[in-house]
PyMOL commands that place a pseudoatom at each C-alpha (Angstrom):
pseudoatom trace, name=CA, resn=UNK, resi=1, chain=A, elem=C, hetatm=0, pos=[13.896, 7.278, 17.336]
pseudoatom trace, name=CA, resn=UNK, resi=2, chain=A, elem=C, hetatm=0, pos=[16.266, 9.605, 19.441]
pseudoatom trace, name=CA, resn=UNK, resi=3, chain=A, elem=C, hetatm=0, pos=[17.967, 12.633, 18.294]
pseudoatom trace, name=CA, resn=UNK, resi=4, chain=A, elem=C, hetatm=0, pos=[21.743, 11.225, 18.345]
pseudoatom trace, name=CA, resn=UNK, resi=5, chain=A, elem=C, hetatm=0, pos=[20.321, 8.631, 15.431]
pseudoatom trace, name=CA, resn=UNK, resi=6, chain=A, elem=C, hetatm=0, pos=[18.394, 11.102, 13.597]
pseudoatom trace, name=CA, resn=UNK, resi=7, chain=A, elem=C, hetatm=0, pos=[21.114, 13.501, 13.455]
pseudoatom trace, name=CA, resn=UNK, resi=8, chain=A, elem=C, hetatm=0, pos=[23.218, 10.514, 11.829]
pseudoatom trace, name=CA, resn=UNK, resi=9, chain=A, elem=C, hetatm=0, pos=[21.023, 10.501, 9.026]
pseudoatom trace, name=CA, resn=UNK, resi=10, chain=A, elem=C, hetatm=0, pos=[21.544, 12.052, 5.656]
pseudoatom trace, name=CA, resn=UNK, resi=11, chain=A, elem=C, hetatm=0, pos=[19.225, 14.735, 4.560]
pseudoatom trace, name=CA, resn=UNK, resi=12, chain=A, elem=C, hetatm=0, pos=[17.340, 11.962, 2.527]
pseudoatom trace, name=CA, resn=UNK, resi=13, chain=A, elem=C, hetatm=0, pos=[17.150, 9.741, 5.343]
pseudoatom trace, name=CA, resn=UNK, resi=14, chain=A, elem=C, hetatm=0, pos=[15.616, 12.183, 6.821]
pseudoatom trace, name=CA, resn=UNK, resi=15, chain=A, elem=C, hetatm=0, pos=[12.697, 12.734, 4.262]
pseudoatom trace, name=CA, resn=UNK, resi=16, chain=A, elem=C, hetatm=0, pos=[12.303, 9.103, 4.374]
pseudoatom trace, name=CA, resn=UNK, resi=17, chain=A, elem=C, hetatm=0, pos=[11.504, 9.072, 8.146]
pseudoatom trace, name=CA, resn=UNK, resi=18, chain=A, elem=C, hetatm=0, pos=[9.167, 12.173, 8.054]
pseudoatom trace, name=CA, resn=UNK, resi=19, chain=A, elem=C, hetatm=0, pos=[7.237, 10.399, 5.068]
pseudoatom trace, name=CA, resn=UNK, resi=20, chain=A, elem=C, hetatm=0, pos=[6.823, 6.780, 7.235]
pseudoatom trace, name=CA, resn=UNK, resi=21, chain=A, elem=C, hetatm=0, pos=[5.640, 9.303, 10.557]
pseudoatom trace, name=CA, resn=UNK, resi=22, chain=A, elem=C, hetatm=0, pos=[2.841, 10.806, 8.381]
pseudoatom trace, name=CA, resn=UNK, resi=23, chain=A, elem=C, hetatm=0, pos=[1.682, 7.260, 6.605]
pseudoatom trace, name=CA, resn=UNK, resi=24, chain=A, elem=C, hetatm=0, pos=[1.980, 6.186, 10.629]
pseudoatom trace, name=CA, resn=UNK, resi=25, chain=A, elem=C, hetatm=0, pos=[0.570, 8.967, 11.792]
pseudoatom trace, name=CA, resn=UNK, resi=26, chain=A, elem=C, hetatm=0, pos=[-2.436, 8.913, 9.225]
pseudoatom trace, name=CA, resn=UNK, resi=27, chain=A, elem=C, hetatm=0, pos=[-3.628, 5.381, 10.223]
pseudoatom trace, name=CA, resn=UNK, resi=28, chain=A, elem=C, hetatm=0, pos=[-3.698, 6.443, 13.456]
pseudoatom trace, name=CA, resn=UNK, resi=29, chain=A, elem=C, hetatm=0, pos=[-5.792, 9.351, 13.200]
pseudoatom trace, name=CA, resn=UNK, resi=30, chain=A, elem=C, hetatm=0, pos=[-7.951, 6.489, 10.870]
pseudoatom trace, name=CA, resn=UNK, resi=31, chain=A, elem=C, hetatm=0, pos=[-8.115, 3.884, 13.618]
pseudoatom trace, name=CA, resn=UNK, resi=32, chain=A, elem=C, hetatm=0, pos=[-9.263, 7.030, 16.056]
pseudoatom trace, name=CA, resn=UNK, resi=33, chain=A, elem=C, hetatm=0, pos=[-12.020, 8.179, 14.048]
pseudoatom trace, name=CA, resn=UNK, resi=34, chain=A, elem=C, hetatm=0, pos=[-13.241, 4.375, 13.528]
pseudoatom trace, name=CA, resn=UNK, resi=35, chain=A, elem=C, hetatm=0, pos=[-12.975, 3.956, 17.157]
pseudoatom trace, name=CA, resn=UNK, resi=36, chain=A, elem=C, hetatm=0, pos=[-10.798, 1.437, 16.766]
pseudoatom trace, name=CA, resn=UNK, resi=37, chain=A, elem=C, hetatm=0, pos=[-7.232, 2.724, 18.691]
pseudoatom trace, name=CA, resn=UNK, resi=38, chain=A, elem=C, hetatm=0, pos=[-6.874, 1.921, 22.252]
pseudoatom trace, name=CA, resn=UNK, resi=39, chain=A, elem=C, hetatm=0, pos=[-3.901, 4.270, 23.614]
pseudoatom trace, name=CA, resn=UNK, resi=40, chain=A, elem=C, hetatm=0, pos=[-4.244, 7.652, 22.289]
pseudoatom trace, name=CA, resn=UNK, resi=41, chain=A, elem=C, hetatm=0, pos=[-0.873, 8.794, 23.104]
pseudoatom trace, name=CA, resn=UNK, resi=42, chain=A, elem=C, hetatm=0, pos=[0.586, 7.086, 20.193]
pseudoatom trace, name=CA, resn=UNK, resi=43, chain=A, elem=C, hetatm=0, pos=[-0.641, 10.051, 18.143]
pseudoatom trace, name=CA, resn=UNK, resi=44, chain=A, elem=C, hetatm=0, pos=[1.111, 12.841, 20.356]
pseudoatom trace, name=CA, resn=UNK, resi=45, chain=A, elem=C, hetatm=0, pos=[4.349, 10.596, 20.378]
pseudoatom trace, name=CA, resn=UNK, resi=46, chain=A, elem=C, hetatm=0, pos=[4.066, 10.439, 16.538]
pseudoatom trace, name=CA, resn=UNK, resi=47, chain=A, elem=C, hetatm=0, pos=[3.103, 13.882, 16.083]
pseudoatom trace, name=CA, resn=UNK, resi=48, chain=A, elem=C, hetatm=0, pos=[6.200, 15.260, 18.135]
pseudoatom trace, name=CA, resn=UNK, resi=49, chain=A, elem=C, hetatm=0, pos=[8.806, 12.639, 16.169]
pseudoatom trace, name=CA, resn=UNK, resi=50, chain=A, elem=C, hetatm=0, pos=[7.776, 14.033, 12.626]
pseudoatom trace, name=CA, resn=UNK, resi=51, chain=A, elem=C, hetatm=0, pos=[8.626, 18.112, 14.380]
pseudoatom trace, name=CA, resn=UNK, resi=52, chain=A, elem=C, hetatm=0, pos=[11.547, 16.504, 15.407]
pseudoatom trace, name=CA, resn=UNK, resi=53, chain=A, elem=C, hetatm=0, pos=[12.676, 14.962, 12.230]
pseudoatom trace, name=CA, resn=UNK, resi=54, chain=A, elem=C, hetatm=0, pos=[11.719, 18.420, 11.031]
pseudoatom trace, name=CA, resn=UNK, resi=55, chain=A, elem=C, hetatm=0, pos=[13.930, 20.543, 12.698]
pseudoatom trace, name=CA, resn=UNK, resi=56, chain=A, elem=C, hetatm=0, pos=[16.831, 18.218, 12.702]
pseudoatom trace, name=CA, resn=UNK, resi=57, chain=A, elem=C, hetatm=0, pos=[16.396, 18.290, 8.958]
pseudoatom trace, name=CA, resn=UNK, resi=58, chain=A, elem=C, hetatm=0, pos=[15.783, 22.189, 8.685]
pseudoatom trace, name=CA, resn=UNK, resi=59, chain=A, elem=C, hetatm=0, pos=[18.857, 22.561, 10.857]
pseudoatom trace, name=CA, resn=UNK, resi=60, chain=A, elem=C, hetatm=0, pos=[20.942, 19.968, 8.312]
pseudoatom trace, name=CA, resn=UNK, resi=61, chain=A, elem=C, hetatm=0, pos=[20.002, 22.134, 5.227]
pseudoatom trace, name=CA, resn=UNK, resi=62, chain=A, elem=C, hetatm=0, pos=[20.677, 25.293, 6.595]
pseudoatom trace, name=CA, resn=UNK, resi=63, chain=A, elem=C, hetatm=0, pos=[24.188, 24.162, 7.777]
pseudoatom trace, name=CA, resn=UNK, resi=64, chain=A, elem=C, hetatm=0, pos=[24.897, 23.593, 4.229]
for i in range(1, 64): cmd.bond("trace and resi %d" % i, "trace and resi %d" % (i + 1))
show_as sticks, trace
zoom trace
């Protein structure tokens, strides 16, 4: 997901996205450990979207 539509998002929103990244993020590291996950660069790309949904949302609750 890009910035401009993450910084759309309400503060919930937010916490909503970071939660599916980690359950995403999780079978990932699952399907690498089993062998089973052909491109590995899925789990960078996932890795670097939940710090970004991070710091979009740390910036949200400090503006308020």
């Amino acid at each position: 997901m890009k910035t401009a539509e993450l910084r759309q998002k309400d503060v919930a929103g937010l916490e909503a996205e970071i939660k599916s990244l980690q359950k995403a993020h999780f079978g990932l590291r699952m399907q690498k450990a089993t062998q089973q996950l052909n491109n590995t660069n899925t789990l960078r790309e996932t890795r670097r979207s939940i710090a970004r949904v991070k710091t979009i949302l740390t910036e949200k609750t400090r503006a308020n």
